[in-house]
N, C-alpha and C positions, 0 to 999 in steps of 0.2 A: 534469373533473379527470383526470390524466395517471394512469396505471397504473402505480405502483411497481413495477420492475424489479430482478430477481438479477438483476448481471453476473458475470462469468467470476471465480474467484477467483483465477486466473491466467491468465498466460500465455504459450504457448509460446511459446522463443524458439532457431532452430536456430542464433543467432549462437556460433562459439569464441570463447572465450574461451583466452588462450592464458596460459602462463608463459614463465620462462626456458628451461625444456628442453622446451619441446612442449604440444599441448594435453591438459588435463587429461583426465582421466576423467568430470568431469560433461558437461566440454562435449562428447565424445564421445557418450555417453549422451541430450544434449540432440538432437545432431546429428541423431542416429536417430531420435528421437520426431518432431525435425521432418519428417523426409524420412516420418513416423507407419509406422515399423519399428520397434514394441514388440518382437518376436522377439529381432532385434539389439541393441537396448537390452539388455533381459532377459541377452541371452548376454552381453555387455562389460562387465556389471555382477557378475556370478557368477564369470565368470574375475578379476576385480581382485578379489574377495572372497577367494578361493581362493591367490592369490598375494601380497597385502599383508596380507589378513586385515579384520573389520570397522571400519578405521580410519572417524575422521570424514569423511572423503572420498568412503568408499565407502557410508557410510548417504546423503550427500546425492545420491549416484548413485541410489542405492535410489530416495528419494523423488522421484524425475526418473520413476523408473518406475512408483509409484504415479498421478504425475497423469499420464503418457504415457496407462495402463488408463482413468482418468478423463477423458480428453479422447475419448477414443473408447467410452466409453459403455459400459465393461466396468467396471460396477461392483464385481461381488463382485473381481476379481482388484486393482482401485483399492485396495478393502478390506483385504484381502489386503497387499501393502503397505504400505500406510499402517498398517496393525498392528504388522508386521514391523519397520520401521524406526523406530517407537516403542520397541517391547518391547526393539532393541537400543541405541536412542538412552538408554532409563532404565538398563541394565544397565551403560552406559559415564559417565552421570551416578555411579554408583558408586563412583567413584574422581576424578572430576575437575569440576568449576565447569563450566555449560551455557557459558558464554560466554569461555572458554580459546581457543577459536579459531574462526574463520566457520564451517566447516563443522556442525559438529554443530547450534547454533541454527537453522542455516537445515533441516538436514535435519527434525529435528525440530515445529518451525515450518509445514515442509509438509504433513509425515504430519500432525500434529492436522487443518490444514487439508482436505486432501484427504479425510479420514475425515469431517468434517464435511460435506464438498460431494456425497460419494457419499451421505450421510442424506437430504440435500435432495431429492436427485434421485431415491431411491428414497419420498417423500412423507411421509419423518420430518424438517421444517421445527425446528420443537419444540424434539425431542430435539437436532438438530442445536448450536443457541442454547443448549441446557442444558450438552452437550458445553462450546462455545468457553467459556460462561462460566467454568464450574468447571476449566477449564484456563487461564485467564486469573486468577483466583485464587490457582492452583499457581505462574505463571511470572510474574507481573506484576512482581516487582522484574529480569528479566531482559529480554535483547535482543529477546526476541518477542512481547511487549506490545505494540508498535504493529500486530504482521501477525495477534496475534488480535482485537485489538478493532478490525480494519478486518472482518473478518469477519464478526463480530457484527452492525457497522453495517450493511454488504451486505445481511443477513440481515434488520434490525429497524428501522432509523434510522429509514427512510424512514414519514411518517405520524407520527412521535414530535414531544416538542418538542426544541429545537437545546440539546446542552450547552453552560452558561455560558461564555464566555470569561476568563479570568483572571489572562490577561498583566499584569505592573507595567512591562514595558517597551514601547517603543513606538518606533518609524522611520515616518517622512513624516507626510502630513496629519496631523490632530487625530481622536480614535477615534470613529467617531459610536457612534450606539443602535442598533440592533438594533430592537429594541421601534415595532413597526406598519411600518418600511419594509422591502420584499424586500432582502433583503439574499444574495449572492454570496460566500461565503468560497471563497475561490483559494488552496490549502496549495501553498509552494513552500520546495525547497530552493537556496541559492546556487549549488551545484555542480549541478544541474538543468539536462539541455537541456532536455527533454520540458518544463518549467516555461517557460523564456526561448522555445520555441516556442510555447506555448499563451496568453502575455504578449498579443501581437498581437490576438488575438482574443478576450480580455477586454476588451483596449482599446477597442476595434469595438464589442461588446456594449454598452458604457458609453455611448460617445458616442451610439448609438442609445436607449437605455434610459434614461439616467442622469435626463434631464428627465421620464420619467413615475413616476420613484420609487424606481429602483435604485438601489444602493449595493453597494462591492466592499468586501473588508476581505479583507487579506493576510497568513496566518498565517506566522510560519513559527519556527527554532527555531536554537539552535547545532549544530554536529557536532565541538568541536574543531581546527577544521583551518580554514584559507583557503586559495589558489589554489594548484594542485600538491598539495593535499594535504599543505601544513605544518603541521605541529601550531602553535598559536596558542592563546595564554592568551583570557577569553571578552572581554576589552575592544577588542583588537587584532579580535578575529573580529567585531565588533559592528559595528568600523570599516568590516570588508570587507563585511560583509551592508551596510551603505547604499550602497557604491561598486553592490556588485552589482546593490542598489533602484533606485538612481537610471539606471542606464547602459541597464538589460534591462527594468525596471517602471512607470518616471516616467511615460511615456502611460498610463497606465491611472488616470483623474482619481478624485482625492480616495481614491486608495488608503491608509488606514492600514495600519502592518505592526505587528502585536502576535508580540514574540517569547516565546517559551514554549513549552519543550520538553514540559509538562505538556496544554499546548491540544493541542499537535498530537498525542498520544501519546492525547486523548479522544477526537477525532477518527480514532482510526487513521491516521493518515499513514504509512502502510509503505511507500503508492504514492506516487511524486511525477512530477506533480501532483495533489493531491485536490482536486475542486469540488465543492461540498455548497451547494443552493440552500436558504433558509430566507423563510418567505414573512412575511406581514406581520405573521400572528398567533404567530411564532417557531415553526412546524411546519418540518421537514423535509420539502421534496418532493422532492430529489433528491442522492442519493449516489453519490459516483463516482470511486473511484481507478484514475486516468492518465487518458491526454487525451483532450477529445473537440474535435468539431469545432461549428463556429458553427451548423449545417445539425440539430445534435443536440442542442445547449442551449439552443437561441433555443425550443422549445416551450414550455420548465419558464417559463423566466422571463416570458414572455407569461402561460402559465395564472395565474404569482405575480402579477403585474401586473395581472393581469382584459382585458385586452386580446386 
């Protein structure tokens, strides 16, 4: 039996991101952590602090900087942070709705994060899961519902049995069972590279697998919006999720797509792509938000297999 695995609860990414007049402050912030110059982070985040003030911007700076301390293994100052930009994420909750604009969700969203991952890592597991829960309680009718309870999952899934599916809707094949075959749930969103790239090797896995008992099933959900980012009523968008099945998904045999914003929000889908292998007795062996490669999932589903 395969060793359930914590992965990274994030991850760095020094890519800018840019606007109309220049690049932000986070992605500067980001820049540094990547080139792993906490110093410089730290400094570019205190001077925007001191000259805008604690805008939402600059707490998601902040928590850039909490998990910069975290990725290098400096937990109490991770700690440190991810406090900080809590204590002033709630004091700005004070006067305005968590979800008024990206920034503060996500800033906030990291710090709980990050404070949980430095638990783990100092051998409070536990307390860790006690944390996400009881803040998943607090924010569950908010935007950071799906990145705490992918956390959770990280944390606990694995070894559990698989949450129910509950979709009433459905795109391609017919939905099998679950119940005694391994089954491969693949979380994808439309607007997803990282999904349309990890397509191919689902597909691969199946056509090898598919004859000794595997089975895929394709969750995924609305967001609103189809191509370019047009707002779209959810019938029109339902349209464009099959254009998108059919064109990026359709090799991948006997794929059903059960849509539900509710499945994928149990699952944590914060990352996309999520793969979550479930074996034949509906255990969880494997949890995994974003992509992995053929060379890395082909173990799980041989151990599900018995092969």
């Amino acid at each position: 039996m395969l060793t359930p695995r914590l992965l990274p609860l994030f991850v760095l990414v020094a890519t800018l991101s840019v606007r109309a007049d220049g690049p932000t402050i986070v992605a500067d912030v980001r820049a540094a952590i990547g080139r792993g110059d906490l110093a410089s982070a730290e400094a570019l985040v205190e001077k925007f602090r001191h000259e805008a003030g604690d805008t939402p911007e600059a707490l998601e700076a902040l928590s850039w900087v909490g998990r910069g301390a975290l990725a290098a293994e400096d937990y109490p100052t991770a700690a440190r942070y991810a406090e900080l930009t809590e204590t002033l994420a709630l004091n700005a909750l004070k006067s305005r709705t968590l979800d008024a604009e990206p920034h503060l969700p996500t800033a906030l969203g990291a710090a709980i994060e990050t404070e949980a991952r430095a638990m783990v890592d100092n051998g409070q597991r536990a307390s860790a899961i006690l944390l996400l829960q009881d803040q998943l309680k607090r924010y569950r009718a908010t935007s950071i519902r799906g990145r705490l309870q992918k956390n959770i999952n990280l944390l606990s899934l694995e070894g559990k049995p698989a949450p129910a599916l509950t979709a009433t809707e459905f795109l391609g094949p017919p939905m099998p069972t679950m119940a005694g075959h391994p089954t491969l749930l693949f979380f994808w969103a439309h607007w997803c590279p990282d999904c349309k790239a990890e397509a191919p090797i689902v597909a691969d896995l199946m056509k090898t697998y598919g004859d000794a008992g595997l089975q895929v099933i394709g969750p995924t959900q609305r967001y609103g919006y189809v191509a370019g980012r047009a707002a779209a009523p959810p019938d029109q968008e339902l349209t464009y999720i099959e254009q998108v099945r059919q064109q990026y998904y359709g090799a991948i045999a006997g794929m059903a797509v059960p849509v539900s914003q509710e499945d994928c929000l149990a699952y944590g889908m914060d990352a996309t792509p999520t793969l979550v292998l479930v074996d034949r007795r509906g255990i969880v062996t494997l949890y995994h938000p974003g992509r992995m490669t053929r060379a890395e999932i082909e173990p799980y589903i041989k151990a599900a297999l018995g092969t």
